[in-house]
C-alpha positions in Angstrom: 247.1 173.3 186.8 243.7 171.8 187.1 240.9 172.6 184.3 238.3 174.2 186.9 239.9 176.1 189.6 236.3 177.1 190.7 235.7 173.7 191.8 236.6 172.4 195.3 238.6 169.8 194.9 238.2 165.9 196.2 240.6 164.4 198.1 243.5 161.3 196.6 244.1 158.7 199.0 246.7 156.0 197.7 246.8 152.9 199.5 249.8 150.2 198.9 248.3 147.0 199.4 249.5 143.5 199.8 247.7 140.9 198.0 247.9 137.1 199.6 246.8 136.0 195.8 248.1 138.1 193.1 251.6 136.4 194.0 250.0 133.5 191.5 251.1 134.5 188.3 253.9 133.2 185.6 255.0 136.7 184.3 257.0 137.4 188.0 254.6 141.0 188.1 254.7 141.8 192.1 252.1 141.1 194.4 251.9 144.8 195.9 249.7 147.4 194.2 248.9 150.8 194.6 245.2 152.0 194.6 244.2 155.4 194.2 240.9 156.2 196.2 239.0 159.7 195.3 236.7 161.3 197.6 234.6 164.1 197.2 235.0 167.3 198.4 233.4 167.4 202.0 233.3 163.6 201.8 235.2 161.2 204.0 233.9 158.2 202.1 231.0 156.9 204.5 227.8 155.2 203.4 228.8 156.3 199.4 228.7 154.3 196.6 231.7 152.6 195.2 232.4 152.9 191.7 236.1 151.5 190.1 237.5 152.0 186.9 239.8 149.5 185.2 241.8 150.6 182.2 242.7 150.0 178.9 245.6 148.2 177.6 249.2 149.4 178.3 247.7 151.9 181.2 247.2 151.3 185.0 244.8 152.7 187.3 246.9 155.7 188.7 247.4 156.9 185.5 243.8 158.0 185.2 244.4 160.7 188.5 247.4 162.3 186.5 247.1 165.6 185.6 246.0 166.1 181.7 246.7 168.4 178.8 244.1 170.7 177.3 241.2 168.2 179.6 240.3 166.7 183.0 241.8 163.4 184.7 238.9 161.2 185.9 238.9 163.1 189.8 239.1 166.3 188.0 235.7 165.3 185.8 234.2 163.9 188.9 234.8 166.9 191.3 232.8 168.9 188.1 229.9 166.8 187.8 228.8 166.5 191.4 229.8 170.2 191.9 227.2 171.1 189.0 225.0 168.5 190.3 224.8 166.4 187.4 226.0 163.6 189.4 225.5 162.3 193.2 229.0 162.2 195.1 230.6 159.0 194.7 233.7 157.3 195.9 236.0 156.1 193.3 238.8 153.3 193.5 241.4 153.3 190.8 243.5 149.9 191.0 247.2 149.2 189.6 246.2 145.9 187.3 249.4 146.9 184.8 251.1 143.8 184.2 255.0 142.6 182.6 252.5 142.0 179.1 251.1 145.2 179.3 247.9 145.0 180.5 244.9 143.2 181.8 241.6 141.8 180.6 240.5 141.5 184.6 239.7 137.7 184.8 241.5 134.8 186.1 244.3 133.1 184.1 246.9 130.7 185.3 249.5 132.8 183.6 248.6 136.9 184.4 247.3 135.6 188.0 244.0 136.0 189.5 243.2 139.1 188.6 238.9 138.9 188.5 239.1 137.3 192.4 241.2 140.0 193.3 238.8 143.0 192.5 236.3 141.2 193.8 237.4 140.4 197.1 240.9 141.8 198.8 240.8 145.1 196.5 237.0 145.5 197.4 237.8 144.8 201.2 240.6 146.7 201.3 239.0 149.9 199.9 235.6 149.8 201.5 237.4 148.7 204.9 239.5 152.2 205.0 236.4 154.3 203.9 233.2 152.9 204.5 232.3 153.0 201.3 230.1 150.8 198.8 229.0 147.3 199.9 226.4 145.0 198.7 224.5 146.9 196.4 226.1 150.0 196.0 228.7 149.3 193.7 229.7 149.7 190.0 232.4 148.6 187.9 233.3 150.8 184.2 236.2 151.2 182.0 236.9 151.7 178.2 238.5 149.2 175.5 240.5 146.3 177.8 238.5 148.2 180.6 235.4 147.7 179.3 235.8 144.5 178.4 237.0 143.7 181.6 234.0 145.3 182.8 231.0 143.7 180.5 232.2 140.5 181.5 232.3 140.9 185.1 228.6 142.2 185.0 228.2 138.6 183.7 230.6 136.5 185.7 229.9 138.7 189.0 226.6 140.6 189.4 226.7 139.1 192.8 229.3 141.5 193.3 228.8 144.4 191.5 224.9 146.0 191.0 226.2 148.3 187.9 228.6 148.4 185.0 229.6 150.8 182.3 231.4 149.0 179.0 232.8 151.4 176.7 234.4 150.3 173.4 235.0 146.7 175.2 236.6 144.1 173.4 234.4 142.1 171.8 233.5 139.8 168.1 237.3 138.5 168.8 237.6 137.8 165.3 237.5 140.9 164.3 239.3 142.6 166.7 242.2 139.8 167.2 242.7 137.8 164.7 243.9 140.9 162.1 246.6 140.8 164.1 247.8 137.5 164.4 250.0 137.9 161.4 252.1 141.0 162.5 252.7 139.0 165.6 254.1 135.8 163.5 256.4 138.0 161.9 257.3 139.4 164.8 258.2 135.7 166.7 260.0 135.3 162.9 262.3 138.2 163.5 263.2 137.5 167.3 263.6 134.3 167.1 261.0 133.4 169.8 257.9 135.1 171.9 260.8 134.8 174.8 263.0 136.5 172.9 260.6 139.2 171.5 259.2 140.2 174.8 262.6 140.5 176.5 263.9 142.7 173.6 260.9 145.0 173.9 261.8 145.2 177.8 265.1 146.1 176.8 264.5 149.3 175.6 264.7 152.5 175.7 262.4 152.7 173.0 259.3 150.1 171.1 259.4 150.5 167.0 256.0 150.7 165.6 253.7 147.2 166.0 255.5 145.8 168.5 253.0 147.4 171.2 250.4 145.8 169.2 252.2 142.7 169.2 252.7 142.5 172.9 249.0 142.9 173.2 248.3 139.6 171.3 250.7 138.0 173.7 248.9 138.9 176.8 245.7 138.1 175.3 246.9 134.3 174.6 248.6 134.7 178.1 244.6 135.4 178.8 242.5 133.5 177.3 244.1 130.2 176.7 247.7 130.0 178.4 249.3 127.1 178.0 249.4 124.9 181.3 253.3 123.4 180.5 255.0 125.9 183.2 258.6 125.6 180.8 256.1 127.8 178.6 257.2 131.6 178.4 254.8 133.4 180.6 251.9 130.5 179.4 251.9 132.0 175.7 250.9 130.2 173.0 249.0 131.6 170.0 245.6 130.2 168.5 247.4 130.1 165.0 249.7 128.0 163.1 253.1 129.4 163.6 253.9 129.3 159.5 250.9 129.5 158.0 248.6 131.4 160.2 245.8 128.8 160.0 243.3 128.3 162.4 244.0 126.2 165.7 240.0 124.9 166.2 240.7 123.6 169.8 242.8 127.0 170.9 240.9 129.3 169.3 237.5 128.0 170.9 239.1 128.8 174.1 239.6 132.6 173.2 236.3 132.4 172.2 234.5 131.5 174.9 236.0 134.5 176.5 234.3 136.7 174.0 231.3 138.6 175.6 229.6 138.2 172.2 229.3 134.3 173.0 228.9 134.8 176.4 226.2 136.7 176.7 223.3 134.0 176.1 224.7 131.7 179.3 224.6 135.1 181.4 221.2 136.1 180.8 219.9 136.1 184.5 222.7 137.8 185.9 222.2 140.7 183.5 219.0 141.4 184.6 219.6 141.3 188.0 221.7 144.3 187.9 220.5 147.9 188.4 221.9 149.3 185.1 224.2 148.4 182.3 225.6 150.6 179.8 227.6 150.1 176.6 228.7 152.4 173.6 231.3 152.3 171.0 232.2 155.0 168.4 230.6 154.0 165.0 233.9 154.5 163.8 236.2 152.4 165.8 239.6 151.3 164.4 239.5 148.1 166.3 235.9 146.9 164.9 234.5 146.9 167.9 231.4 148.7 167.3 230.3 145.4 165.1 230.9 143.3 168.4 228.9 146.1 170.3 226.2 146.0 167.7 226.1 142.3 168.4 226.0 142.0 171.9 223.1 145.2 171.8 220.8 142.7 169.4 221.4 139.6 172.2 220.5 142.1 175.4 217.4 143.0 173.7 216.2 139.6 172.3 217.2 138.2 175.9 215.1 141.5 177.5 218.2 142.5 179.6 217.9 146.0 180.2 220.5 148.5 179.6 221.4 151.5 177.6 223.3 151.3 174.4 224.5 154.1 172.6 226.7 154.6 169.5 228.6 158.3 168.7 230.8 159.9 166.4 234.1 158.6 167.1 236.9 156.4 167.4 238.5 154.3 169.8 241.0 156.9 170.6 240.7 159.7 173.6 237.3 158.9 174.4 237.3 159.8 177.9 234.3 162.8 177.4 231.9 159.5 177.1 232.2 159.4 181.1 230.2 162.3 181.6 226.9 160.8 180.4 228.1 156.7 182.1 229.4 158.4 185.9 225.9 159.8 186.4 224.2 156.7 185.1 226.1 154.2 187.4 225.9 157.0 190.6 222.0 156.9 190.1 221.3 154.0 189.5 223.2 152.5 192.4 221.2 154.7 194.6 217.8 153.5 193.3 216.2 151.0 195.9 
């Protein structure tokens, strides 16, 4: 049952695409991915602007056009806001990035596969090809936690690309959101026996005890950020810590940190501005930390004079999705400002 039946309804379209790239990764994950298209109601896509939402950790991209308990799915919220004209009608792509580690921090690693190139070129052409949509100019990128990071850091890497992004609760100040969880995942290697070993017994089944979801995560994130180029290396994972004693690897850990928006904000300075808006928030209450990252990275935009809006709210990290209602509008717009 949908939340508004008032509402005319958009329309799904799900493509299956072939990707010649995404083929490139150490994990075995599949080249073919579905992507979930909305358009509006009376819309068949042409001359709109292209918005695309990548997920958080553990979810993919289809996931967010399920139906939902006691709430809206993303179309759902969409079809509402340009219905009560709170928003101009967009089109909106929703890509499968879920991945044998469990997720996706939407750059390029030799070990997850090429995942920033392939948003940014055979998604995008696949998409706008089929409906006319977006182009130079007119499109946004937004997504929450591994999303948002995902999303901050292509408005750095890729303004060229895309004129708009919306980072909610991104991932960010990696020492305080990773490195509390480096010792869970020792003990975790400790009671497998290896990484191999613990991330073929989680695949096993049927069910995951407790940390071990949080465990995976810290495996993709090495798998991300620094995977080690020895191909006999399980899926490129090796950890920025000393495996008995938890101690700080200088030389690895530098890598995951020049991944860290927080520390690459100041070499990305230009390409900031040049977008038409940026928006971040975090709940002042997050469990991961990451509203001290967000606080961070607010204090560098302004010293540097990059515009955006940043906004803090009374909240966690945890079913956040409401937060769209005031970023949708604010991408829509300004994508359609001259």
């Amino acid at each position: 049952m949908r939340a508004r039946l008032d509402i005319p309804a958009g329309t799904l379209h799900r493509i299956s695409h072939r990707s010649e790239i995404l083929g490139q990764n150490r994990l075995g994950d599949t080249a073919t991915r579905e992507i979930d298209v909305y358009l509006p109601h009376g819309h068949d896509g042409s001359g709109l602007p292209l918005l695309v939402d990548i997920v958080g950790f553990t979810a993919g991209g289809p996931a967010h056009v399920n139906w939902k308990n006691f709430g809206e799915n993303v179309p759902e919220r969409l079809d509402r806001l340009i219905h009560d004209g709170d928003m101009p009608p967009v089109a909106v792509a929703f890509p499968d990035c879920f991945t044998r580690l469990g997720g996706n921090q939407y750059i390029d690693s030799q070990a997850i596969g090429p995942w920033a190139t392939w948003l940014t070129t055979e998604m995008l052409e696949d998409v706008e090809g089929r409906f006319k949509c977006g182009g130079q100019g007119m499109r946004a990128i937004f997504g929450k936690s591994s999303g948002g990071y995902g999303s901050i850091v292509h408005a750095m890497l890729h303004s060229d690309v895309w004129s708009a992004a919306a980072c909610h609760s991104g991932d960010m100040a990696f020492e305080l959101c990773y490195l509390p969880e480096m010792p869970s995942a020792l003990r975790a290697i400790a009671k497998a026996g290896s990484i191999e070993a613990f991330v073929k017994d989680f695949e096993k089944g049927p069910k995951y005890p407790g940390n071990s979801l949080h465990d995976l995560m810290t495996f993709a994130m090495a798998a991300t950020y620094d995977p080690d180029p020895n191909p006999d290396v399980f899926c490129g994972i090796r950890l920025p810590v000393d495996l008995e004693t938890c101690e700080l690897i200088e030389e690895r850990w530098n890598a995951w940190l020049s991944w860290d928006p927080v520390e690459m904000v100041g070499a990305h300075v230009d390409a900031l501005k040049s977008l038409k808006g940026l928006w971040v928030d975090c709940g002042y209450v997050d469990q991961y930390n990451l509203v001290y990252g967000a606080r961070r990275l607010h204090r560098k935009l302004e010293a540097a004079a990059v515009g955006h809006v940043y906004q803090e709210f009374n909240d966690n990290h945890s079913s956040i999705d409401y937060r769209l209602d005031e970023s949708l509008p604010f991408l829509a717009e300004k994508l359609l400002e001259s």
